[in-house]
C-alpha positions in Angstrom: 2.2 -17.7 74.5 -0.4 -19.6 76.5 -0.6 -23.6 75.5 -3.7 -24.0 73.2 -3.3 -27.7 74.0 -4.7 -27.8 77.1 -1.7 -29.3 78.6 -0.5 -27.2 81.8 3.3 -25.8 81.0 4.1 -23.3 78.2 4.0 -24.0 74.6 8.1 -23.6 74.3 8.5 -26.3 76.7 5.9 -28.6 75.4 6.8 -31.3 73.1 4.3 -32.6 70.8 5.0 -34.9 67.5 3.0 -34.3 64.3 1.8 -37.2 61.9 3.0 -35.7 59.0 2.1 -37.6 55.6 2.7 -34.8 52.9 -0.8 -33.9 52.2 -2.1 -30.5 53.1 -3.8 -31.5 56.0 -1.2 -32.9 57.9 1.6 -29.8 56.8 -0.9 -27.4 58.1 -1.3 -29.0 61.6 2.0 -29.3 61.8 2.2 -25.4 60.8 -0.3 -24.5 63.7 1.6 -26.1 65.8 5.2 -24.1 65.0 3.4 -20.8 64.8 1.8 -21.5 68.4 5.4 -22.1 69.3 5.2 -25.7 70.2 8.5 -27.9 69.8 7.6 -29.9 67.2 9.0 -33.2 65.5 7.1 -34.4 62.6 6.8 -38.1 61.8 6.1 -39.5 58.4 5.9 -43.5 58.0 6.6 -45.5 54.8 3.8 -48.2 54.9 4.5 -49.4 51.9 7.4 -49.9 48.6 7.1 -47.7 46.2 7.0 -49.8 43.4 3.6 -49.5 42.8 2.3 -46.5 40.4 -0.6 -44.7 40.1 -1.8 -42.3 37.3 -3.6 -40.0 39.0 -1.3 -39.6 41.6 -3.6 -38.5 44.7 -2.8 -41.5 47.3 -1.0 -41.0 50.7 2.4 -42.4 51.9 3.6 -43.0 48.5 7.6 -41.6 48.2 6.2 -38.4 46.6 4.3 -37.7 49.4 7.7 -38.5 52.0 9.5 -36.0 50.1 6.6 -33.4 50.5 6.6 -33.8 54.2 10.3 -33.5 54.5 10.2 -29.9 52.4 7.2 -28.7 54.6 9.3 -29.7 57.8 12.1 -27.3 55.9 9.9 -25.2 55.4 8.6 -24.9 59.1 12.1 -25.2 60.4 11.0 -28.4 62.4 12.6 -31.7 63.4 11.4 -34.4 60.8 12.1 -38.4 61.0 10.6 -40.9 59.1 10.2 -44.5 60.2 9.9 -47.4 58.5 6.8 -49.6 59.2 6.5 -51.8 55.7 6.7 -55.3 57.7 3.8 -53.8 60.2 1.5 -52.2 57.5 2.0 -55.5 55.4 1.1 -58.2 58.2 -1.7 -55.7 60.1 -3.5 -53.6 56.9 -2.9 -55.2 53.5 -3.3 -58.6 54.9 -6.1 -58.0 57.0 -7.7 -56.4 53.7 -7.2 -59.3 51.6 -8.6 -61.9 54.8 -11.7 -59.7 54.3 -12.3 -59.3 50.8 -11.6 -63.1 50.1 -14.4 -63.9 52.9 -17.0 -61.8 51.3 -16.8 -58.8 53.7 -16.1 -55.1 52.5 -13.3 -53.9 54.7 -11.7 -50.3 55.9 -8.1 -50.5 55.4 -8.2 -47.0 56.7 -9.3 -47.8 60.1 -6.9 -50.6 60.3 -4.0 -48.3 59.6 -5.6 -45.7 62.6 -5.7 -48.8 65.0 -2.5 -50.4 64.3 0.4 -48.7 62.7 -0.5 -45.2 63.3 -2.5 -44.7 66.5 -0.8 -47.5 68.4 2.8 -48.0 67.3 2.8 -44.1 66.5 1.4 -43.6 69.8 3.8 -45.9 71.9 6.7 -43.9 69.6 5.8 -40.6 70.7 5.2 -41.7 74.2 9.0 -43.3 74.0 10.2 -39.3 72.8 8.6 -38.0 76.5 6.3 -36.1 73.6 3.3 -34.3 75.5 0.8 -35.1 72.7 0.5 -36.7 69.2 -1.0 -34.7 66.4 -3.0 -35.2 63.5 -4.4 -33.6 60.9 -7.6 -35.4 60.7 -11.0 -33.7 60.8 -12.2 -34.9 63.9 -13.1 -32.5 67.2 -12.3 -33.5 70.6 -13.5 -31.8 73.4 -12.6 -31.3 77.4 -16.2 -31.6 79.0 -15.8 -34.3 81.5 -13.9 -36.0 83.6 -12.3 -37.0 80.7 -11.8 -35.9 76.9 -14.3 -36.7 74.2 -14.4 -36.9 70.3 -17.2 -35.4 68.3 -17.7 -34.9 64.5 -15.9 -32.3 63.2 -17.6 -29.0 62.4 -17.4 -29.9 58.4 -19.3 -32.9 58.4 -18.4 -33.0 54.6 -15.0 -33.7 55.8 -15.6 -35.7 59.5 -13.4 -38.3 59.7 -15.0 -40.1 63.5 -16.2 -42.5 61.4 -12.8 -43.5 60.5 -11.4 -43.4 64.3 -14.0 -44.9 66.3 -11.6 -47.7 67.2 -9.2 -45.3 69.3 -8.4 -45.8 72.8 -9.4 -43.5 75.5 -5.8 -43.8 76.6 -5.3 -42.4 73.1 -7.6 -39.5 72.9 -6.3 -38.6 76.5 -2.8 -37.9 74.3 -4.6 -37.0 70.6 -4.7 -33.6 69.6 -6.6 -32.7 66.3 -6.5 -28.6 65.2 -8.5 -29.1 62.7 -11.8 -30.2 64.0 -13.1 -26.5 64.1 -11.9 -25.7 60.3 -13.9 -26.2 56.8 -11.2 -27.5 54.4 -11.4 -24.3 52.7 -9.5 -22.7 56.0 -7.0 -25.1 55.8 -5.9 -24.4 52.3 -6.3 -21.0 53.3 -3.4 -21.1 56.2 -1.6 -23.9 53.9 -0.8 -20.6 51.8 -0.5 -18.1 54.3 2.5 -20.6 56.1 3.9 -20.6 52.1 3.5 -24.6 52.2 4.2 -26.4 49.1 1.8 -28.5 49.5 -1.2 -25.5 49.6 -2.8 -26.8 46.4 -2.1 -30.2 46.4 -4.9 -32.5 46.0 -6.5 -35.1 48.5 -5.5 -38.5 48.6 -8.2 -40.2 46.8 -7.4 -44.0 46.6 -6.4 -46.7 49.4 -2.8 -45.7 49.4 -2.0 -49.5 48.4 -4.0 -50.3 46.2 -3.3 -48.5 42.0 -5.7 -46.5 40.9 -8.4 -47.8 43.2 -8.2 -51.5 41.4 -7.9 -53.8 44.9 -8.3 -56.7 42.8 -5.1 -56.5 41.2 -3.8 -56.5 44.7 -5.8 -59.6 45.7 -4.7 -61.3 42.3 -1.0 -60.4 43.3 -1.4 -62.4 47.0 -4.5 -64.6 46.7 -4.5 -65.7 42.9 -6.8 -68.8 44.1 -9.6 -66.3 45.2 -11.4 -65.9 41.8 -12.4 -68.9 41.5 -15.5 -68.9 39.3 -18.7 -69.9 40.9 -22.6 -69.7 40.6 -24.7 -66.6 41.1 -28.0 -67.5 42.9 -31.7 -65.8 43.6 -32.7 -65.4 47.1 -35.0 -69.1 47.0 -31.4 -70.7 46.2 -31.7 -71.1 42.5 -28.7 -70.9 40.1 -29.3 -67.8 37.6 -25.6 -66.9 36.2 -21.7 -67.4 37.1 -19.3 -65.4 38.6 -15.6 -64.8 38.1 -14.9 -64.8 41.9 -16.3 -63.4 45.2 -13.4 -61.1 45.5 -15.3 -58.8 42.0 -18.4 -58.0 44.0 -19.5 -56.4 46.9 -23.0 -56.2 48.7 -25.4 -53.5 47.2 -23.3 -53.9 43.8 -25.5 -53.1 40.8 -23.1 -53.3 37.7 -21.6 -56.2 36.5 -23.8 -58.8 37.8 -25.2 -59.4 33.5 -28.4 -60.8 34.5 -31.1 -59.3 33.1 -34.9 -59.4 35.2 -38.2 -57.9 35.5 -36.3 -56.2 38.4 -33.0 -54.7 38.9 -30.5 -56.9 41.0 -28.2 -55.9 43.3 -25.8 -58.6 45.6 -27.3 -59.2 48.5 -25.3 -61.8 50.3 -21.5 -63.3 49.5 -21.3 -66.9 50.4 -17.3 -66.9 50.8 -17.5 -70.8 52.0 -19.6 -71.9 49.0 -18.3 -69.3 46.8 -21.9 -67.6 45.8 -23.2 -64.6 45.2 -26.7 -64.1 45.9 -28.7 -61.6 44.5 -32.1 -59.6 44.6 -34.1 -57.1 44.5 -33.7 -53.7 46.1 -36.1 -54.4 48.9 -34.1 -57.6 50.1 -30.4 -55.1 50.6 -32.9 -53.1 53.7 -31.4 -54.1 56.6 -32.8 -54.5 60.0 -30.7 -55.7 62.5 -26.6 -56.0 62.5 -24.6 -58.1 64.6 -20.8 -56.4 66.3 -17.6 -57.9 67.3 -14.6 -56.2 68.7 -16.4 -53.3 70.2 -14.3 -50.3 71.1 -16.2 -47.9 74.1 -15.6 -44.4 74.7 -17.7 -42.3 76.7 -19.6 -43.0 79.7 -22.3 -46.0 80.1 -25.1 -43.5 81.0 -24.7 -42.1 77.5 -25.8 -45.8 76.0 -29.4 -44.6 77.9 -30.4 -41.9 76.0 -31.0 -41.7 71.9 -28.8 -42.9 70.0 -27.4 -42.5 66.1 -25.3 -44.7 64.2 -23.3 -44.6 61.2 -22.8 -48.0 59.1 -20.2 -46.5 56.7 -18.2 -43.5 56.1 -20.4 -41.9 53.1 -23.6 -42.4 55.0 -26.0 -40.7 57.3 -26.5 -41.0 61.0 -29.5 -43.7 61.6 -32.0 -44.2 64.6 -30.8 -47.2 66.4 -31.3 -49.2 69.5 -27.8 -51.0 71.1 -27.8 -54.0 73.1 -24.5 -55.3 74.2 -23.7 -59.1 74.6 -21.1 -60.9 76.5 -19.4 -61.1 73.2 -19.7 -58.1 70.6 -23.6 -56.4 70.6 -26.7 -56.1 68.5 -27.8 -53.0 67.1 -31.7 -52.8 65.6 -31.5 -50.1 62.5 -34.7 -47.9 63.4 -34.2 -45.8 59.8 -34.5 -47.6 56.6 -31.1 -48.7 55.5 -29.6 -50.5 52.6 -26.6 -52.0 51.3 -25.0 -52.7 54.8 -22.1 -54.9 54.6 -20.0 -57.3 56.7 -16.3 -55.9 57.3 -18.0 -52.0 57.6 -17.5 -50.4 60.6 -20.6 -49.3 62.9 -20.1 -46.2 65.0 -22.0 -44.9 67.6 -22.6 -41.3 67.9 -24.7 -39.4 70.8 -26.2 -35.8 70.0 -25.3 -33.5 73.3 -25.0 -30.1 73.6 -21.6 -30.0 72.0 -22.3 -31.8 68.9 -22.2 -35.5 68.1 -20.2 -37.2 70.5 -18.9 -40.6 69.8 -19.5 -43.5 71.3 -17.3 -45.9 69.9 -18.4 -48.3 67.6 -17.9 -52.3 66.0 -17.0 -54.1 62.9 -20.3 -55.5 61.4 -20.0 -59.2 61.5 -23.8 -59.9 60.0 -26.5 -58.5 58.6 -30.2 -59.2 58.9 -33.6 -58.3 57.0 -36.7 -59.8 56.2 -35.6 -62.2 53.8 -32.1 -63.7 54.4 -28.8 -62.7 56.8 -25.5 -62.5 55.4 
Protein backbone atom coordinates (compact mmCIF):
# COMPACT_ATOMS: atom_id res chain seq x y z
CA UNK A 1 0.00 0.00 0.00
CA UNK A 2 1.60 3.34 -1.04
CA UNK A 3 2.26 5.87 2.05
CA UNK A 4 -0.54 8.46 2.00
CA UNK A 5 1.69 10.47 4.28
CA UNK A 6 3.89 11.78 2.03
CA UNK A 7 6.88 10.33 3.82
CA UNK A 8 9.15 8.18 1.26
CA UNK A 9 9.16 4.33 2.65
CA UNK A 10 6.14 2.06 2.85
CA UNK A 11 3.28 2.47 5.20
CA UNK A 12 4.31 -1.05 7.12
CA UNK A 13 7.61 0.35 7.88
CA UNK A 14 6.51 3.78 8.77
CA UNK A 15 5.94 4.63 12.34
CA UNK A 16 3.61 7.38 13.18
CA UNK A 17 2.04 8.11 16.88
CA UNK A 18 -1.62 9.24 17.13
CA UNK A 19 -2.92 11.85 19.76
CA UNK A 20 -5.55 9.90 20.93
CA UNK A 21 -7.92 11.65 23.55
CA UNK A 22 -11.25 9.39 23.34
CA UNK A 23 -13.36 11.58 21.32
CA UNK A 24 -14.43 10.50 17.96
CA UNK A 25 -12.14 12.63 16.20
CA UNK A 26 -9.06 11.42 17.47
CA UNK A 27 -10.22 7.31 17.36
CA UNK A 28 -10.98 7.89 13.76
CA UNK A 29 -7.51 9.31 12.77
CA UNK A 30 -6.13 6.84 14.55
CA UNK A 31 -8.42 4.26 12.52
CA UNK A 32 -7.18 5.79 9.15
CA UNK A 33 -4.11 5.36 10.06
CA UNK A 34 -4.34 1.25 10.97
CA UNK A 35 -6.49 0.68 7.91
CA UNK A 36 -3.69 2.47 5.66
CA UNK A 37 -1.47 -0.02 7.35
CA UNK A 38 0.69 2.41 9.23
CA UNK A 39 2.37 1.15 12.68
CA UNK A 40 0.62 2.96 14.92
CA UNK A 41 0.99 3.85 18.79
CA UNK A 42 -1.56 5.96 20.22
CA UNK A 43 -0.89 8.47 23.00
CA UNK A 44 -3.43 9.76 25.39
CA UNK A 45 -2.26 12.33 28.16
CA UNK A 46 -3.88 12.88 31.60
CA UNK A 47 -3.76 16.79 32.00
CA UNK A 48 -5.54 16.88 34.77
CA UNK A 49 -7.08 14.83 38.29
CA UNK A 50 -10.17 13.58 37.93
CA UNK A 51 -11.70 14.80 40.81
CA UNK A 52 -13.52 17.35 39.15
CA UNK A 53 -17.19 16.41 37.76
CA UNK A 54 -19.20 17.62 35.25
CA UNK A 55 -22.95 17.07 34.48
CA UNK A 56 -23.02 17.10 31.08
CA UNK A 57 -20.17 15.06 30.61
CA UNK A 58 -18.89 16.32 27.05
CA UNK A 59 -15.11 17.61 28.11
CA UNK A 60 -11.83 16.00 26.92
CA UNK A 61 -9.09 14.26 28.95
CA UNK A 62 -11.31 13.48 31.74
CA UNK A 63 -10.75 9.49 32.98
CA UNK A 64 -13.83 8.57 30.94
CA UNK A 65 -12.38 9.80 28.01
CA UNK A 66 -8.74 7.66 28.89
CA UNK A 67 -10.77 4.65 29.08
CA UNK A 68 -12.45 5.34 25.66
CA UNK A 69 -9.13 5.73 24.03
CA UNK A 70 -7.70 2.61 25.42
CA UNK A 71 -10.99 0.48 24.11
CA UNK A 72 -10.65 2.16 20.56
CA UNK A 73 -6.83 1.21 20.59
CA UNK A 74 -8.38 -2.56 21.39
CA UNK A 75 -10.42 -2.10 19.21
CA UNK A 76 -7.86 -1.14 16.28
CA UNK A 77 -5.46 -3.69 17.66
CA UNK A 78 -2.85 -0.79 18.19
CA UNK A 79 -0.12 -0.01 20.67
CA UNK A 80 -1.65 2.47 23.33
CA UNK A 81 0.43 4.38 26.25
CA UNK A 82 -0.73 7.02 28.21
CA UNK A 83 1.50 9.64 29.83
CA UNK A 84 1.16 11.58 32.63
CA UNK A 85 1.53 15.34 32.16
CA UNK A 86 -0.62 16.87 35.42
CA UNK A 87 2.46 18.90 36.79
CA UNK A 88 2.98 20.36 33.01
CA UNK A 89 -0.69 21.09 32.13
CA UNK A 90 -1.00 22.70 35.81
CA UNK A 91 2.21 25.12 35.65
CA UNK A 92 1.82 25.88 31.52
CA UNK A 93 -2.36 25.91 30.93
CA UNK A 94 -4.42 26.31 34.08
CA UNK A 95 -2.02 28.74 35.49
CA UNK A 96 -1.49 30.66 32.52
CA UNK A 97 -5.43 30.84 32.34
CA UNK A 98 -5.87 32.16 35.68
CA UNK A 99 -2.65 34.93 35.09
CA UNK A 100 -4.97 36.07 32.24
CA UNK A 101 -8.30 36.14 33.59
CA UNK A 102 -7.09 37.89 36.88
CA UNK A 103 -5.43 40.67 34.50
CA UNK A 104 -8.54 41.38 32.63
CA UNK A 105 -7.62 39.52 29.45
CA UNK A 106 -9.87 36.67 27.86
CA UNK A 107 -7.59 33.78 27.29
CA UNK A 108 -7.39 30.41 25.06
CA UNK A 109 -6.44 27.61 27.28
CA UNK A 110 -6.86 25.56 24.17
CA UNK A 111 -4.01 27.00 22.34
CA UNK A 112 -1.91 26.89 25.34
CA UNK A 113 -2.38 23.16 25.66
CA UNK A 114 -1.45 22.91 21.45
CA UNK A 115 1.79 24.94 22.21
CA UNK A 116 2.94 23.36 25.29
CA UNK A 117 1.91 20.03 26.45
CA UNK A 118 0.69 18.63 23.24
CA UNK A 119 2.49 20.01 20.31
CA UNK A 120 5.85 20.45 21.99
CA UNK A 121 6.32 17.81 24.77
CA UNK A 122 4.09 15.47 22.56
CA UNK A 123 6.28 16.33 19.74
CA UNK A 124 9.79 15.91 21.44
CA UNK A 125 7.99 12.39 22.76
CA UNK A 126 7.27 11.01 19.44
CA UNK A 127 10.50 12.30 18.07
CA UNK A 128 12.27 10.25 21.16
CA UNK A 129 10.07 6.91 19.67
CA UNK A 130 12.15 7.46 16.03
CA UNK A 131 8.08 8.01 15.10
CA UNK A 132 7.95 9.36 11.39
CA UNK A 133 5.11 11.73 12.12
CA UNK A 134 2.60 12.80 14.89
CA UNK A 135 -1.07 12.71 14.22
CA UNK A 136 -3.97 14.49 15.15
CA UNK A 137 -7.42 14.50 14.70
CA UNK A 138 -7.86 18.11 14.44
CA UNK A 139 -9.66 19.82 11.50
CA UNK A 140 -6.95 21.58 10.09
CA UNK A 141 -5.48 20.88 6.22
CA UNK A 142 -1.90 21.00 5.52
CA UNK A 143 -0.69 20.97 2.28
CA UNK A 144 2.88 20.11 0.29
CA UNK A 145 3.07 23.18 -2.19
CA UNK A 146 6.39 24.64 -1.43
CA UNK A 147 9.55 24.23 -0.45
CA UNK A 148 8.05 23.50 2.49
CA UNK A 149 4.53 22.30 4.02
CA UNK A 150 1.72 24.63 4.77
CA UNK A 151 -1.54 24.78 6.95
CA UNK A 152 -4.84 25.95 5.58
CA UNK A 153 -8.41 25.94 6.97
CA UNK A 154 -9.93 22.88 6.85
CA UNK A 155 -12.49 22.13 4.11
CA UNK A 156 -15.44 22.40 6.93
CA UNK A 157 -14.97 25.78 7.99
CA UNK A 158 -17.80 25.03 10.57
CA UNK A 159 -15.33 22.76 12.16
CA UNK A 160 -11.62 24.61 11.27
CA UNK A 161 -9.59 24.51 14.01
CA UNK A 162 -6.26 26.98 12.43
CA UNK A 163 -7.42 29.36 14.55
CA UNK A 164 -6.59 27.24 17.42
CA UNK A 165 -3.01 26.15 16.02
CA UNK A 166 -1.54 29.24 14.68
CA UNK A 167 1.11 29.03 17.36
CA UNK A 168 2.77 25.69 15.80
CA UNK A 169 6.26 25.52 14.74
CA UNK A 170 7.25 25.03 11.25
CA UNK A 171 9.56 22.34 12.63
CA UNK A 172 6.20 20.98 13.79
CA UNK A 173 4.10 21.07 10.75
CA UNK A 174 7.16 19.61 8.87
CA UNK A 175 6.23 16.27 11.37
CA UNK A 176 2.17 17.10 11.76
CA UNK A 177 -0.11 15.00 9.98
CA UNK A 178 -3.89 15.85 10.08
CA UNK A 179 -6.47 13.31 8.00
CA UNK A 180 -9.09 15.02 8.61
CA UNK A 181 -8.67 18.35 7.03
CA UNK A 182 -10.54 17.14 3.85
CA UNK A 183 -13.65 15.63 5.87
CA UNK A 184 -17.08 17.32 7.02
CA UNK A 185 -17.68 15.94 10.55
CA UNK A 186 -20.45 14.08 9.25
CA UNK A 187 -17.67 11.70 7.38
CA UNK A 188 -15.98 11.19 10.37
CA UNK A 189 -18.82 9.78 12.31
CA UNK A 190 -19.50 8.05 9.22
CA UNK A 191 -16.04 5.88 9.19
CA UNK A 192 -16.19 6.09 13.24
CA UNK A 193 -19.08 3.43 12.54
CA UNK A 194 -17.83 1.69 9.65
CA UNK A 195 -14.30 0.94 11.90
CA UNK A 196 -17.13 -0.31 14.70
CA UNK A 197 -15.61 2.46 17.16
CA UNK A 198 -17.25 2.90 20.38
CA UNK A 199 -16.97 6.11 20.41
CA UNK A 200 -19.04 6.69 16.83
CA UNK A 201 -21.80 8.64 18.59
CA UNK A 202 -20.19 10.12 21.26
CA UNK A 203 -20.60 13.79 21.66
CA UNK A 204 -18.00 16.66 21.23
CA UNK A 205 -16.14 17.96 24.05
CA UNK A 206 -17.95 21.07 24.79
CA UNK A 207 -16.35 22.84 27.89
CA UNK A 208 -12.57 23.72 28.74
CA UNK A 209 -11.68 20.24 29.90
CA UNK A 210 -10.73 21.93 33.35
CA UNK A 211 -12.92 23.89 34.08
CA UNK A 212 -17.02 22.10 35.47
CA UNK A 213 -19.60 22.79 33.44
CA UNK A 214 -18.05 25.76 31.81
CA UNK A 215 -18.01 27.85 35.32
CA UNK A 216 -14.05 29.13 35.19
CA UNK A 217 -14.76 31.14 38.03
CA UNK A 218 -15.10 28.40 40.40
CA UNK A 219 -11.65 27.59 39.20
CA UNK A 220 -10.29 31.02 39.75
CA UNK A 221 -12.10 31.08 43.30
CA UNK A 222 -10.28 27.70 43.98
CA UNK A 223 -6.50 29.27 43.20
CA UNK A 224 -6.98 33.06 43.32
CA UNK A 225 -9.71 33.60 46.05
CA UNK A 226 -8.27 37.42 46.36
CA UNK A 227 -9.33 38.12 42.70
CA UNK A 228 -12.96 39.17 43.34
CA UNK A 229 -12.32 41.85 45.01
CA UNK A 230 -15.34 44.15 44.58
CA UNK A 231 -14.66 47.36 42.89
CA UNK A 232 -16.35 50.33 40.83
CA UNK A 233 -17.88 50.05 37.43
CA UNK A 234 -17.15 53.33 35.37
CA UNK A 235 -18.56 55.17 32.04
CA UNK A 236 -16.12 55.92 29.40
CA UNK A 237 -15.42 59.99 30.82
CA UNK A 238 -14.29 58.06 34.15
CA UNK A 239 -17.32 58.45 36.16
CA UNK A 240 -18.41 55.88 38.89
CA UNK A 241 -21.96 54.38 37.82
CA UNK A 242 -22.27 50.81 39.80
CA UNK A 243 -19.96 48.06 41.64
CA UNK A 244 -18.67 45.04 40.63
CA UNK A 245 -18.03 41.75 42.42
CA UNK A 246 -14.56 41.28 40.78
CA UNK A 247 -12.75 41.65 37.34
CA UNK A 248 -12.45 37.96 37.03
CA UNK A 249 -17.03 37.90 36.42
CA UNK A 250 -16.71 39.93 33.18
CA UNK A 251 -15.25 39.90 30.04
CA UNK A 252 -15.07 42.64 27.16
CA UNK A 253 -18.23 42.85 24.86
CA UNK A 254 -20.21 41.29 28.09
CA UNK A 255 -23.85 42.43 28.01
CA UNK A 256 -25.59 40.62 30.96
CA UNK A 257 -24.88 41.08 34.36
CA UNK A 258 -23.50 44.46 34.33
CA UNK A 259 -27.39 45.82 36.35
CA UNK A 260 -27.08 49.26 35.13
CA UNK A 261 -29.79 50.42 33.52
CA UNK A 262 -29.35 53.55 30.51
CA UNK A 263 -30.78 55.26 27.65
CA UNK A 264 -28.43 52.77 25.93
CA UNK A 265 -27.45 49.31 26.35
CA UNK A 266 -23.89 48.70 27.91
CA UNK A 267 -21.58 46.32 27.23
CA UNK A 268 -17.66 46.23 29.06
CA UNK A 269 -15.51 47.88 27.12
CA UNK A 270 -12.24 47.95 28.97
CA UNK A 271 -11.02 45.85 32.30
CA UNK A 272 -8.77 47.85 34.43
CA UNK A 273 -6.98 44.74 36.21
CA UNK A 274 -4.48 47.38 38.16
CA UNK A 275 -7.31 49.62 39.44
CA UNK A 276 -9.76 46.89 39.51
CA UNK A 277 -12.48 48.66 37.04
CA UNK A 278 -14.67 47.89 34.64
CA UNK A 279 -15.56 50.30 32.19
CA UNK A 280 -18.41 50.33 30.16
CA UNK A 281 -20.29 51.79 27.03
CA UNK A 282 -22.10 51.80 24.41
CA UNK A 283 -21.95 49.53 21.44
CA UNK A 284 -20.15 51.90 19.19
CA UNK A 285 -17.19 52.31 21.81
CA UNK A 286 -16.44 47.83 21.66
CA UNK A 287 -15.47 48.73 17.42
CA UNK A 288 -12.12 48.23 17.37
CA UNK A 289 -9.57 49.73 15.05
CA UNK A 290 -6.26 48.90 15.65
CA UNK A 291 -4.73 45.80 17.87
CA UNK A 292 -1.33 45.62 19.24
CA UNK A 293 0.68 41.60 19.05
CA UNK A 294 3.25 40.04 21.16
CA UNK A 295 4.80 36.64 20.84
CA UNK A 296 4.26 36.31 17.13
CA UNK A 297 4.59 32.86 15.69
CA UNK A 298 5.46 33.04 11.44
CA UNK A 299 4.76 30.45 9.08
CA UNK A 300 4.89 30.87 5.58
CA UNK A 301 7.06 32.85 3.48
CA UNK A 302 7.66 36.92 3.97
CA UNK A 303 6.47 37.60 0.26
CA UNK A 304 3.12 36.30 1.49
CA UNK A 305 2.90 39.44 4.19
CA UNK A 306 2.82 41.56 0.61
CA UNK A 307 -0.22 40.70 -0.79
CA UNK A 308 -4.02 40.86 0.94
CA UNK A 309 -4.37 39.78 3.85
CA UNK A 310 -7.38 38.29 6.35
CA UNK A 311 -7.40 37.95 9.97
CA UNK A 312 -9.25 36.18 12.48
CA UNK A 313 -9.44 37.82 16.20
CA UNK A 314 -11.25 34.76 17.74
CA UNK A 315 -12.28 31.30 17.03
CA UNK A 316 -16.13 31.95 16.43
CA UNK A 317 -15.44 34.91 14.12
CA UNK A 318 -15.11 35.81 10.52
CA UNK A 319 -11.93 36.48 8.53
CA UNK A 320 -11.40 40.55 8.58
CA UNK A 321 -9.51 42.93 6.01
CA UNK A 322 -6.37 43.85 7.71
CA UNK A 323 -3.10 45.59 7.24
CA UNK A 324 0.14 43.95 9.34
CA UNK A 325 3.08 45.93 10.29
CA UNK A 326 5.69 44.16 12.25
CA UNK A 327 7.85 45.83 15.05
CA UNK A 328 11.09 44.93 16.61
CA UNK A 329 8.96 43.58 19.34
CA UNK A 330 5.42 41.95 18.48
CA UNK A 331 3.33 43.94 15.38
CA UNK A 332 0.44 46.14 14.73
CA UNK A 333 -2.42 45.07 12.88
CA UNK A 334 -5.11 47.98 11.53
CA UNK A 335 -8.78 46.10 11.45
CA UNK A 336 -9.97 47.28 7.83
CA UNK A 337 -13.76 45.53 8.58
CA UNK A 338 -15.84 46.70 11.34
CA UNK A 339 -15.09 44.70 14.37
CA UNK A 340 -16.34 44.48 17.86
CA UNK A 341 -15.75 43.03 21.13
CA UNK A 342 -11.99 42.27 20.52
CA UNK A 343 -10.28 41.30 23.63
CA UNK A 344 -6.82 41.14 25.21
CA UNK A 345 -5.54 37.50 25.81
CA UNK A 346 -7.47 36.41 22.14
CA UNK A 347 -5.43 35.16 19.70
CA UNK A 348 -4.95 36.96 16.18
CA UNK A 349 -4.25 34.77 13.12
CA UNK A 350 -3.28 35.57 9.91
CA UNK A 351 -4.65 33.88 7.06
CA UNK A 352 -3.71 34.45 3.19
CA UNK A 353 -6.32 33.34 0.36
CA UNK A 354 -4.14 31.36 -2.50
CA UNK A 355 -5.12 29.06 -4.81
CA UNK A 356 -5.38 26.31 -2.30
CA UNK A 357 -7.56 27.82 0.21
CA UNK A 358 -6.65 29.95 3.19
CA UNK A 359 -3.27 29.54 4.05
CA UNK A 360 -2.03 30.59 7.45
CA UNK A 361 0.17 32.78 8.32
CA UNK A 362 0.72 32.52 11.84
CA UNK A 363 -0.59 34.78 14.11
CA UNK A 364 -0.18 36.80 17.92
CA UNK A 365 -1.80 37.13 21.28
CA UNK A 366 -3.67 40.52 21.30
CA UNK A 367 -2.00 42.57 23.99
CA UNK A 368 -4.26 45.91 23.29
CA UNK A 369 -6.97 47.12 21.78
CA UNK A 370 -7.74 50.50 20.20
CA UNK A 371 -10.88 52.64 18.87
CA UNK A 372 -12.00 55.90 18.69
CA UNK A 373 -12.65 56.45 22.21
CA UNK A 374 -10.35 54.62 24.60
CA UNK A 375 -7.59 51.53 24.37
CA UNK A 376 -7.68 48.72 26.63
Amino acid sequence: MNNTLGINKPAKNTKVVVAMSGGVDSSVAAGLMKKAGYDVVGITLKLYDDAKKSSNGRQCCAGQDIQDAKRVADKLNIKHEILYYQKKFKSEVIDSFIDSYVAGETPIPCVQCNQTVKFRDLFKYAKDLRADALITGHYVSRKENGKQPSMYRAKDYNRDQSYFLFSTTQEQLNFLRFPLGQLEKSSTRELANSLELNVADKPDSQDICFVPNGDYSQIIKKFRPQSFEKGDILNIKGEKIGNHEGIVNYTIGQRRGIKIADKEPLYVVKIDSEKNTIIVGTKKNLIVNKILLKNINILGEKNDFKRDLRVKVRSTGKLLKAKINFQKKGASVEILDEETGISPGQACVFYLKDTYGDKVLGGGWIDKTYNNNLST
